[in-house]
N, CA, C and O atoms as CSV, one atom per row, in Angstrom:
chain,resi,resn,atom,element,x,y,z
A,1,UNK,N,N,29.903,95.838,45.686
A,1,UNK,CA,C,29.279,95.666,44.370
A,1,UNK,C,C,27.887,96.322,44.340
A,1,UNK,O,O,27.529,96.925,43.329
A,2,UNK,N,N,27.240,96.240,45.220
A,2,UNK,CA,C,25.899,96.468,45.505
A,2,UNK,C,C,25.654,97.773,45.397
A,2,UNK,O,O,24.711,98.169,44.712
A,3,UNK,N,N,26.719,98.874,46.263
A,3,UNK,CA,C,26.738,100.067,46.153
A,3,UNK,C,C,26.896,100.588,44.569
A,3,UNK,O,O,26.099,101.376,44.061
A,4,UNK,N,N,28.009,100.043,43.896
A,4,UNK,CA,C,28.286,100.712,42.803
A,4,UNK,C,C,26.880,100.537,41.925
A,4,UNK,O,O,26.385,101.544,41.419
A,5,UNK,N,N,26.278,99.297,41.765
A,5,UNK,CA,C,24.806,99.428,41.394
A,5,UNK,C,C,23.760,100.237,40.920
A,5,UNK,O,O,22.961,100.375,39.993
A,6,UNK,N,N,24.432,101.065,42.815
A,6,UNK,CA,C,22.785,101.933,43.089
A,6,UNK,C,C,23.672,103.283,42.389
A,6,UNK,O,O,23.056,104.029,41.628
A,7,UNK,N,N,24.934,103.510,42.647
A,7,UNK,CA,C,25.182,104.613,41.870
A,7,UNK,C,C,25.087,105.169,40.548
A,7,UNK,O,O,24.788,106.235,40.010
A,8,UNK,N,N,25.609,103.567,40.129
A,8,UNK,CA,C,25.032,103.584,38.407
A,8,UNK,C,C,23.986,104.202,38.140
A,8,UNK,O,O,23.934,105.126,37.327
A,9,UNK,N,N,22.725,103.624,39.003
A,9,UNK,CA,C,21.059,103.526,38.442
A,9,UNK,C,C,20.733,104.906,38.702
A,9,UNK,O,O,20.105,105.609,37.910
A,10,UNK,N,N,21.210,105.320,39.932
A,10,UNK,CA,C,21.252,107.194,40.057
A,10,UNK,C,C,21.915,108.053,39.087
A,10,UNK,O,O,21.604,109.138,38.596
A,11,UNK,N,N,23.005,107.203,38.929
A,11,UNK,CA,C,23.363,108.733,37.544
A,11,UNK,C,C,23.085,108.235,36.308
A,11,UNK,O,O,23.653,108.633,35.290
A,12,UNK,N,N,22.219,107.359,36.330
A,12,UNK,CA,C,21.320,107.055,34.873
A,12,UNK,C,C,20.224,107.732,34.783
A,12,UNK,O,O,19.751,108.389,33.856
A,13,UNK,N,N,19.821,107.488,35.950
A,13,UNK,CA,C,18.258,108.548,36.365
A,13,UNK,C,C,18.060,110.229,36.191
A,13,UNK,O,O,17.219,111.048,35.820
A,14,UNK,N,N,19.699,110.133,36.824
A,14,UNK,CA,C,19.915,111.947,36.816
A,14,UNK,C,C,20.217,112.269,35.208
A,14,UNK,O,O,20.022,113.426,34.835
A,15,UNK,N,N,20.510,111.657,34.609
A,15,UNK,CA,C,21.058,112.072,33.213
A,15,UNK,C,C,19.777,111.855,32.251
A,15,UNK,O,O,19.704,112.589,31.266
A,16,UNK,N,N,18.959,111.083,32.426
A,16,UNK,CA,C,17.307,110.924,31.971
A,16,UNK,C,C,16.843,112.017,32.550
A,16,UNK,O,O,16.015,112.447,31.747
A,17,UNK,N,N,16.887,112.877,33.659
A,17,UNK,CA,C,16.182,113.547,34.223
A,17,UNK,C,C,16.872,114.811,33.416
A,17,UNK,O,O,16.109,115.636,32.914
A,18,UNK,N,N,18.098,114.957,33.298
A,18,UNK,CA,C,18.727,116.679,33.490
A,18,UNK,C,C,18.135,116.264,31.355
A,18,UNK,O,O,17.540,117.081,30.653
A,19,UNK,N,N,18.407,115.375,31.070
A,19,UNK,CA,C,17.989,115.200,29.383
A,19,UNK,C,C,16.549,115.821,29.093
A,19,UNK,O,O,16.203,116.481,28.114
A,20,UNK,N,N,15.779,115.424,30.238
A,20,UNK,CA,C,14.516,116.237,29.715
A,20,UNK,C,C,14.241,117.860,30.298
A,20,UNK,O,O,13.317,118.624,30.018
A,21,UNK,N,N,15.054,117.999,30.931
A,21,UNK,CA,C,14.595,118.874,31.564
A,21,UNK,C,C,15.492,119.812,30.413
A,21,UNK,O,O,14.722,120.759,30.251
A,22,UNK,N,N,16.466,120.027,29.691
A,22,UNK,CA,C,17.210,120.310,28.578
A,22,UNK,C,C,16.134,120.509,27.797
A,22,UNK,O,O,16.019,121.647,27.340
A,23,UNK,N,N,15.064,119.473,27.433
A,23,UNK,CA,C,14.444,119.722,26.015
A,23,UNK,C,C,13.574,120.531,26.292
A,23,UNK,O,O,13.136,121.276,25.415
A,24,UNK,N,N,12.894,120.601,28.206
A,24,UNK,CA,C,11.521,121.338,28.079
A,24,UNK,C,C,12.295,122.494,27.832
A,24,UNK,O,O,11.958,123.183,26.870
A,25,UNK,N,N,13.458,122.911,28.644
A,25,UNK,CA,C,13.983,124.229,28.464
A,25,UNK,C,C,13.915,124.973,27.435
A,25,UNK,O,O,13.452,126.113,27.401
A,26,UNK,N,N,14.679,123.949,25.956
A,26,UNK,CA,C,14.567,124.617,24.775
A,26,UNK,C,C,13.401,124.591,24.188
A,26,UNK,O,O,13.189,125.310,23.212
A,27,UNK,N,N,12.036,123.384,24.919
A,27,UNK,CA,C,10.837,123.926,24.110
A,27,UNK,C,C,10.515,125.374,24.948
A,27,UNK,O,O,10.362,126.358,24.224
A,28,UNK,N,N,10.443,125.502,25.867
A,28,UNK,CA,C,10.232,126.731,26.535
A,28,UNK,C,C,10.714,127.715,25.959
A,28,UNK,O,O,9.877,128.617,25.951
A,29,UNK,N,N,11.841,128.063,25.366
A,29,UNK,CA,C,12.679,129.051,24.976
A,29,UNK,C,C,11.695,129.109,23.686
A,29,UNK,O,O,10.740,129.853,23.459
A,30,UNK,N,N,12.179,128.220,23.041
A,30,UNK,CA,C,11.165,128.526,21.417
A,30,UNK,C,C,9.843,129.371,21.508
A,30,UNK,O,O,9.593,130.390,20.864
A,31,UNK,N,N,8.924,128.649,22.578
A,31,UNK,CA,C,8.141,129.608,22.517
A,31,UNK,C,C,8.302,131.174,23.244
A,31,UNK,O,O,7.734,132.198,22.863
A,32,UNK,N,N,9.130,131.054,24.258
A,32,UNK,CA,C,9.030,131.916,24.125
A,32,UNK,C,C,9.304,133.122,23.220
A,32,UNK,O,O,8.640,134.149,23.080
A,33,UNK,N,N,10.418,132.749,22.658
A,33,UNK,CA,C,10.748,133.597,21.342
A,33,UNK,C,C,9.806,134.064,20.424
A,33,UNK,O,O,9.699,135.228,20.038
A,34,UNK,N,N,8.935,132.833,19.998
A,34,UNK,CA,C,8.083,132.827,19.609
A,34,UNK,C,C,7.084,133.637,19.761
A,34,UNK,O,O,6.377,133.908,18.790
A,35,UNK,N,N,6.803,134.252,21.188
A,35,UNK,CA,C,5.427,135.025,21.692
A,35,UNK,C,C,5.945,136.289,21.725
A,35,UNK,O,O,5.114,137.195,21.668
A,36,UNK,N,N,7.457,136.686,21.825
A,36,UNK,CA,C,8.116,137.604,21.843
A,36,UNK,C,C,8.626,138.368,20.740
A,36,UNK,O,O,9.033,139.527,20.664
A,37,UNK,N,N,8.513,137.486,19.945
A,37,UNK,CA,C,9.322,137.594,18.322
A,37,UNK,C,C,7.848,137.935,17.398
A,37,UNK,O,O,7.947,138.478,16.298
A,38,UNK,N,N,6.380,137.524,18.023
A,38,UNK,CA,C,5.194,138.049,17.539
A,38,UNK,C,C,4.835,139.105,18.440
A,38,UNK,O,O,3.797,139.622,18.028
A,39,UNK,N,N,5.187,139.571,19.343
A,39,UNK,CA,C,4.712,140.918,19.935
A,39,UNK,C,C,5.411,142.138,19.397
A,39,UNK,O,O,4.865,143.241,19.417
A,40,UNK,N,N,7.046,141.869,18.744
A,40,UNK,CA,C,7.871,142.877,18.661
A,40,UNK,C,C,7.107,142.933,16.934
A,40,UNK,O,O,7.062,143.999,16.321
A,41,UNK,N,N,6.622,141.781,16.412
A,41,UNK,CA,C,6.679,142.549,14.459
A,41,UNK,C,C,5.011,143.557,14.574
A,41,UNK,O,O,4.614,144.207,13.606
C-alpha cells in the first residue's frame, strides 16, 4: 500500500512539473516569435 502511495505522489509531482514546464515553453515560444516577428517587419 505504502509503495503505491509514493508512486501516486511522484506522478502527481511529475505531471505538476512537465505542466509547467509546457507553459514556460509556450511563454518562451511567444516571445520568441515575438522578438523575431519584430526583427523581420
Amino acid at each position: 500500500m505504502q509503495k503505491d502511495n509514493v508512486n501516486e505522489n511522484v506522478l502527481e509531482r511529475l505531471s505538476e512539473l512537465l505542466e509547467k514546464c509546457l507553459e514556460s515553453a509556450a511563454n518562451i515560444e511567444r516571445k520568441m516569435d515575438a522578438v523575431i516577428g519584430g526583427e523581420a517587419r
